[in-house]
N, C-alpha and C positions, 0 to 999 in steps of 0.2 A: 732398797736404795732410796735416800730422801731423797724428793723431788727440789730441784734446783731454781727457784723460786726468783732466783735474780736473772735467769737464761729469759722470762717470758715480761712481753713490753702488758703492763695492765693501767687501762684507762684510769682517769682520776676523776672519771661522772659517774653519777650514781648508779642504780642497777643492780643487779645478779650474779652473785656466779656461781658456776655448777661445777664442784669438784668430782673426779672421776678415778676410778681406781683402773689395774694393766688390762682388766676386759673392755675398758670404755665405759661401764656402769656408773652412774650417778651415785655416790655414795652421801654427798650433802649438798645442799642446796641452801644460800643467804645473801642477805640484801646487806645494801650499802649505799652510804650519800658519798663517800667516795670508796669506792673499789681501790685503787688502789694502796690506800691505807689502812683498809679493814683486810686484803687479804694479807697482804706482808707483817698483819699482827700475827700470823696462824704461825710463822717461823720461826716469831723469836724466842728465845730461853725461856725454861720456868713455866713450861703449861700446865692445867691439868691433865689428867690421865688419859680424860678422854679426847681434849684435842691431841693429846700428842698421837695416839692411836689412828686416828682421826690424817695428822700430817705422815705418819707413817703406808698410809693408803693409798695417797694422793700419785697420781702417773699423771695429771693433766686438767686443767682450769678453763670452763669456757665460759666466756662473758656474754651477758644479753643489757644493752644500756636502754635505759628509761630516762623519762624529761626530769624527775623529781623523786626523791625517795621515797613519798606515799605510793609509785607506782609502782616502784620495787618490791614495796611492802606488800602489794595486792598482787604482783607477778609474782612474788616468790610462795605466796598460801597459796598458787594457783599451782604452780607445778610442784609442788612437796604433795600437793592433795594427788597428783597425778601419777611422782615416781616414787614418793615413798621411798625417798634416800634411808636406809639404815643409820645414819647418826643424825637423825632428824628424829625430836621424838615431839615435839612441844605442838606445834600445828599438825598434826596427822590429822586426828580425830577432832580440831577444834576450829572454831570457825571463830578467827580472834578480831574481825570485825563488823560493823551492824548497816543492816539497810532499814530504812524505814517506808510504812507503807498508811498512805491514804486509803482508807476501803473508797465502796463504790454505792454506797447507804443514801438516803435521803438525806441525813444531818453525817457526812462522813467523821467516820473516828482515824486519830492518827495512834496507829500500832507496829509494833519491833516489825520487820517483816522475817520472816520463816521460809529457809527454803530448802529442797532436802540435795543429797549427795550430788547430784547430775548437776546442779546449780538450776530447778526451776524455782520458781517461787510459789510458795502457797499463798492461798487468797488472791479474790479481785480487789485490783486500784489499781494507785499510782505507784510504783518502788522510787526512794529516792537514795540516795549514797552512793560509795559505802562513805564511812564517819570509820576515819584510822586510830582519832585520838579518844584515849579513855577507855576505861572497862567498865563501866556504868552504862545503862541503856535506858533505863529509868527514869532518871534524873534529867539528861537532855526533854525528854518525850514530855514528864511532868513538868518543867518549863515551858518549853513549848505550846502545850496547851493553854494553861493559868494566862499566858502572855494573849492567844488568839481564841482563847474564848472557846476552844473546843471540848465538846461533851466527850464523858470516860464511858456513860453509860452503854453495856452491850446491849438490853433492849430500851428501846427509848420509852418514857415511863408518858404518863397521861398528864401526871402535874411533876412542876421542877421537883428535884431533890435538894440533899443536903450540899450537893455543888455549887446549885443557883445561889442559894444563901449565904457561902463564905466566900462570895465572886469570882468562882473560878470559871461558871458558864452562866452567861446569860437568858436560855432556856427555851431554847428554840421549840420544846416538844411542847409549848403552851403559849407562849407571847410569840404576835404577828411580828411585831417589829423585830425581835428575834430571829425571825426566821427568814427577813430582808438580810438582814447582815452578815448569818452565816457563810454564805456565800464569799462575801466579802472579806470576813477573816479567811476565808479556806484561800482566798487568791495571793494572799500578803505573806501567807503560812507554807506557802509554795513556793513564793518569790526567793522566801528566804530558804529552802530546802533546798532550790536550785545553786543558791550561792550569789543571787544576783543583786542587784543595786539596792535593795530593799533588805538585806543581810547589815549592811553597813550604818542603815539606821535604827534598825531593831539592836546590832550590836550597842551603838552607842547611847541608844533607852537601857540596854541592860550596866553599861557601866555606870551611869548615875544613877540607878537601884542600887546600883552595887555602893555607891559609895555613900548614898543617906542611910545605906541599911549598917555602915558601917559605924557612921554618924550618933546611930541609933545603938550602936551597942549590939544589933545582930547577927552577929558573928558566924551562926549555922545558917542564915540565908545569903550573909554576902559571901560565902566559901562556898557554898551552892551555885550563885550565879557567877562567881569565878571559874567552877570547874565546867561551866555550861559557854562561858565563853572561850574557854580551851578548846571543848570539841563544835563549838561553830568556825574554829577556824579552820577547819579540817574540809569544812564546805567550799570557803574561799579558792581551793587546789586544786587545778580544771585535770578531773579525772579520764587518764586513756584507758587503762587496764581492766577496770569495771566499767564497760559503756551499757546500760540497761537497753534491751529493745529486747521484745518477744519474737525474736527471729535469726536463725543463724548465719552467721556470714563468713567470709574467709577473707584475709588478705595478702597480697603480694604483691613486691618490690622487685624492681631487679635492674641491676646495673653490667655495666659493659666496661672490661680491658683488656686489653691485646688478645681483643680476638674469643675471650673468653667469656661466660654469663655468670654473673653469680645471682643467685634468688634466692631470699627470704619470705618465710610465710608466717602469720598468726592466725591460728584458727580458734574463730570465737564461736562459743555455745552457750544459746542461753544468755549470751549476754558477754557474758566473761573468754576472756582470754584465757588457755586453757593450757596449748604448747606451741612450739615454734618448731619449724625446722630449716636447713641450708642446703642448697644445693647447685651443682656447676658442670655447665655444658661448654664444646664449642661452639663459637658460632661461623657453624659448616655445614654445607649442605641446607636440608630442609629444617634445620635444629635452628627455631625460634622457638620468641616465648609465647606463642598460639597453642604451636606444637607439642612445648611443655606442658601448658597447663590441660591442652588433652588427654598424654600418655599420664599425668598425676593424677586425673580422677578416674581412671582406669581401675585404678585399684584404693582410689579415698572416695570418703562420703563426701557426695556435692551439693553443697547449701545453697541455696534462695539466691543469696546476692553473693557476688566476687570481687574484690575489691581491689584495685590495680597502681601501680603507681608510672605507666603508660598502657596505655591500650594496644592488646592483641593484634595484629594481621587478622583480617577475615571474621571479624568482632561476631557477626550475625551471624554465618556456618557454625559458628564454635557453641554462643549462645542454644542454636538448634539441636546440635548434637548433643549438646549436655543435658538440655529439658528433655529429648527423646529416650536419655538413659536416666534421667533419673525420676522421669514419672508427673515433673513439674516447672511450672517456667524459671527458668533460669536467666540470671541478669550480670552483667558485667559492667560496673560501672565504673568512671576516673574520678574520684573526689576533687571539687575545687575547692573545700572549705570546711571547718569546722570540724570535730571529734575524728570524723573519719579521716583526713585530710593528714591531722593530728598523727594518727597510727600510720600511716603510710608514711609519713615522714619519720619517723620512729624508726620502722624498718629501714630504709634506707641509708639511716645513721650506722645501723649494726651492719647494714653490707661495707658499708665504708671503713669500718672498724675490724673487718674482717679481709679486706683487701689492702689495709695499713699494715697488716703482720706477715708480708710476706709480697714479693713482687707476683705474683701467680696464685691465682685461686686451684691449682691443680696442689700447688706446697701445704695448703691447706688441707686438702683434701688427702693428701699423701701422709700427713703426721695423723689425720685419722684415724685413715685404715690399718698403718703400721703401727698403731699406738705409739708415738715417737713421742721423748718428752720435752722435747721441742720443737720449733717449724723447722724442717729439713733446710735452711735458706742456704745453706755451705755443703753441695754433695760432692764427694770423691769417690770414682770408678774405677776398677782395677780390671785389669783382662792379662792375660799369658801368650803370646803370639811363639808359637814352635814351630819352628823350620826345623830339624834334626837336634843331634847334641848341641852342635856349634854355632846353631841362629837362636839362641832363645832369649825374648827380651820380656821384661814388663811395662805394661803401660799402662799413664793413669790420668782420668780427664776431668779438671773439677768445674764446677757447675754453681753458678750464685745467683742466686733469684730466679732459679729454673730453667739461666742461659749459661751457654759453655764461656768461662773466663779461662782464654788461650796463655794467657801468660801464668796462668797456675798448671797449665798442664807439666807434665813428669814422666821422663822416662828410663829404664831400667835392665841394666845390661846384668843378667845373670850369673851369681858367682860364685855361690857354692853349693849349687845342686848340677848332677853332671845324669846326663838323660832324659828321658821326657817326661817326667813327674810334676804335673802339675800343680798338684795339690800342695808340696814341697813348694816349689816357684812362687803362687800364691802367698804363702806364709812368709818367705824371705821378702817379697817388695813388700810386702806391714810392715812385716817389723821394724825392718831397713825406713820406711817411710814415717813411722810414727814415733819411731826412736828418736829420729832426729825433730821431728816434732815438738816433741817431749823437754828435749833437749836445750834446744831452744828455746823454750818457753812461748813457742809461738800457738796461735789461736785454733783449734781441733776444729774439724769438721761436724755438723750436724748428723751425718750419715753418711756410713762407709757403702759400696754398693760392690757386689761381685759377680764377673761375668761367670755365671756356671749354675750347679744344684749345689746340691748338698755336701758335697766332699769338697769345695772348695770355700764354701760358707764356714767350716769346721775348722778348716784349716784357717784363714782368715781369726775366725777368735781365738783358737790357739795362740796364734800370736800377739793377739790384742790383749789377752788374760796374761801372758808373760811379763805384758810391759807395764800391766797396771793400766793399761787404758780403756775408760769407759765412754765406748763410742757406738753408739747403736749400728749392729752393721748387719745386712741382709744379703743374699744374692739372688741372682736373674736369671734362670734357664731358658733360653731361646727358642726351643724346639716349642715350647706350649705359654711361653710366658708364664713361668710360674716363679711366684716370689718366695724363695724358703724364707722364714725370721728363726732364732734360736730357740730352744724349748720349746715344738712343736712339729708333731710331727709331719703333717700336711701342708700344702704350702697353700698360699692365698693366690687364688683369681680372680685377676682386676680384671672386670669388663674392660672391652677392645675401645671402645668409648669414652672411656674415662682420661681426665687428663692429668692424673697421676701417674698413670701407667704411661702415655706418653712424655713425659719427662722422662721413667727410665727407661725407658728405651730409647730416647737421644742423648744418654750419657753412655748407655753401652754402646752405643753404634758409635759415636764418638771415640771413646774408648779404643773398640775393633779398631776403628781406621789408624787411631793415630801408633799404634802398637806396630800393625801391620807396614805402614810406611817403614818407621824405625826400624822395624826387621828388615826388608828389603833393601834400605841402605845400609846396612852393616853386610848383607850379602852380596851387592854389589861392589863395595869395598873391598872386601876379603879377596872375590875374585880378580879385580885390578893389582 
């Protein structure tokens, strides 16, 4: 079944997004300055073989947005390194952009920096990047230097070489004056590595090179300092996704509605952003976000710093407990500013973005766990209320945005099943309901729900396979809460906790009740 690509609302900011096949699996993963014009390209006519293969997979799309498409770009090498989507082949193994690194020497050299799998980096200095733009690494580094006067030599020689002489270093390993200035170049060479005010005049010294060299008829050095001002502009683009620090940290967001928490997290290693995940509680009882972030490093590794986008309840207990498990001091900070500040805000965009698609973070959490190929936002609940032959009704309670809409409710006087046959009963209110649905041409529901196991789950599709209509439809066994879905034999247990699970279970008890009224007034009646 192709996925339905016009059913899901997708942001028009840049970012990620992660296609997922009927297990939930990641199957690819890509960036985008706008999402949603890069993914409604995957649908249209005339692909190749391999997207269409590709859209024939797809059960479900989840977005993560970023400030700018270089960060997408370095989010999305982060998690392809991570899940190794199957139709991702190009970044698996390739590291398609460059850091560079100051050693830490007497007369420092400026070198590619190397770093292996994990994301450390080899060698002492400084790391500066990443640099998104270009496939040359070379060529920036050889300008760079020629411009600040920095030596290539790996060991530094006794007298200058052939460097000193065609001025590309003025020769610190012999002349005093030389080796005042170094310094000085290295500050100006940093300035501009960093991106900062000092980028803007070195730029505009290389575009009047650029243009007497043009003047001159050098064609191979003014295309060299063209291609060198291409990837200086890469420095100008204040990086969240690669933030360099020799320390791991983690962060979390978390906002509040009706009642509910959602939290997002980025956890960073080494530097880099590496995966995210969401998650949602009520807020009842002792369930804060103190609370949470205790029972989550229960079973996660807990880094150095935590990074928050409000502060915990009981900041200092929490603190202590987590340095007494994990062997070292632990810190919880609230950013007011700058990179980190940066990501925090980041996060909070995507809880927003994730509480825009649906009035209830539990609907979210529900097209999850059911692999639904849309947000459940329209449920309809069927139940059978049997009093004997002659009391049997149907009843049906529909649910929008996770709350009961009374004026869509439905009910259902039985008419061609004679006895207490449930399963039968079942099948006639579908059909009879979806027929005229159908019929009408009016708007389907996101999810059919059934009070019962398995024999009336069955019977339910029966009748939805008759009519042609595709509506993902599940049912609820009361005695244990168990969720049957189609083609499986076992059914799902949603923790008691979860508030997906309590949604269905206010549509079935809904449901029960309003069945059971209707039954007793048609029994009352009869008897009168």
């Amino acid at each position: 079944m192709t996925f339905e690509i016009s059913q899901i609302c997708i942001p028009s900011s840049p970012g990620i997004y992660l296609m997922k096949d009927s297990d939930q699996k990641i199957i690819y993963i890509g960036k985008a300055k706008n999402l949603k014009n890069r993914v409604k390209s995957y649908f249209l006519k005339n692909q190749n073989y391999k997207t269409q293969k590709l859209v024939e997979n797809i059960s479900d799309i989840e977005f993560v947005l970023t400030d700018n498409e270089s960060e997408a770009f370095l989010l999305e090498s982060n998690m392809i390194k991570k899940h190794r989507p199957r139709f991702n082949i190009e970044l698996k193994d390739q590291q398609r952009y460059t850091y560079l690194r100051i050693s830490n020497e007497k007369y420092p050299r400026l070198l590619v920096a190397r770093r292996t799998r994990d994301g450390k980096f080899l060698g002492k200095g400084k790391i500066f990047g990443p640099f998104t733009q270009g496939s040359s690494k070379l060529l920036t580094i050889g300008t760079l230097r020629k411009a600040f006067q920095i030596r290539i030599c790996k060991t530094l020689p006794k007298k200058v070489c052939l460097e000193y002489h065609i001025g590309n270093c003025e020769g610190p390993c012999e002349f005093k004056e030389a080796q005042v200035q170094y310094p000085k170049h290295l500050a100006s060479l940093e300035e501009v590595l960093k991106g900062k005010n000092q980028t803007k005049i070195f730029t505009q010294k290389l575009k009047e090179e650029m243009t007497q060299a043009a003047d001159l008829q050098q064609f191979e050095r003014a295309k060299e300092i063209r291609d060198t001002l291409v990837r200086l502009g890469s420095l100008q683009t204040k990086q969240k996704m690669e933030y360099v620090e020799n320390s791991d940290e983690e962060y979390f967001g978390i906002a509040e509605q009706d009642q509910n928490a959602a939290v997002m997290n980025f956890r960073m290693i080494n530097g880099v952003i590496r995966d995210s995940d969401k998650f949602f509680f009520d807020l009842v009882g002792d369930n804060s976000f103190s609370n949470f972030l205790f029972l989550y490093y229960s079973t996660h590794k807990i880094p150095k710093i935590i990074l928050v986008s409000e502060m915990p309840e009981k900041r200092e207990l929490l603190e202590s407990l987590l340095s007494e498990q994990a062997g070292f001091s632990v810190e919880i900070q609230l950013p007011k500013r700058g990179k980190r500040k940066d990501i925090i805000n980041l996060i909070l965009k995507n809880i927003k973005l994730i509480h825009s698609k649906g009035g209830d973070p539990g609907l979210v959490e529900l097209q999850e766990l059911l692999h639904l190929p849309n947000l459940p936002k329209i449920i309809e609940c069927f139940d059978i209320s049997n009093h004997g032959e002659d009391f049997a009704v149907g009843s049906m309670a529909r649910f929008v945005d996770g709350k009961p809409n009374k004026s869509g409710y439905r009910k259902f006087r039985i008419k061609t099943i004679s006895g207490r046959d449930d399963f039968a009963m079942i099948g006639e209110v579908i059909k009879r309901r979806y027929f005229r649905l159908l019929e009408e041409e009016s708007k389907l529901p996101d999810l059919v729900v059934i009070d019962g196991g398995k024999g009336q789950l069955n019977a339910a599709l029966k009748s939805l396979q008759s009519l042609g209509a595709k509506i993902p439809c599940i049912s609820l066994a009361k005695e244990n809460e168990e969720v049957f879905v189609p083609n499986q034999k076992n059914p799902i247990l949603i923790p008691k906790n979860k508030s997906s699970l309590k949604i269905l279970q206010h549509a079935r008890d809904e449901t029960h009740r309003f069945g059971v009224a209707y039954n007793r007034t048609i029994r009352k009646n009869q008897i009168k």
